[in-house]
C-alpha positions as CSV (number, residue, x, y, z in Angstrom):
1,X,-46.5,49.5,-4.8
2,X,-45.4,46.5,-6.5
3,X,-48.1,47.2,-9.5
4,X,-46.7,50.8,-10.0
5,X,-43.2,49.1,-10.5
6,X,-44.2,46.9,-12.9
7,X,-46.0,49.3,-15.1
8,X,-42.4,51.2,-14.8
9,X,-40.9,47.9,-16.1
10,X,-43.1,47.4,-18.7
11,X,-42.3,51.4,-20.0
12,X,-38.9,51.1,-19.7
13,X,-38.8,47.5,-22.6
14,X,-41.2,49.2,-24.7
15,X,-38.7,52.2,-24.9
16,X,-36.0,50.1,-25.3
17,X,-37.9,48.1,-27.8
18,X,-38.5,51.8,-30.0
19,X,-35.1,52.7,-29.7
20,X,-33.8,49.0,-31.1
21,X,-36.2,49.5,-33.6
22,X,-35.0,52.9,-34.5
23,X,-30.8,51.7,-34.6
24,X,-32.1,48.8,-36.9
């Protein structure tokens, strides 16, 4: 399901955003 994988996306750059957050 192409909605399912976007959610996934969507996850993963909010994590990613976190752990920026947390480095800076």
């Amino acid at each position: 399901v192409k909605g399912s994988v976007r959610l996934g996306e969507i996850l993963m750059l909010r994590e990613t955003e976190r752990e920026a957050k947390k480095i800076k």
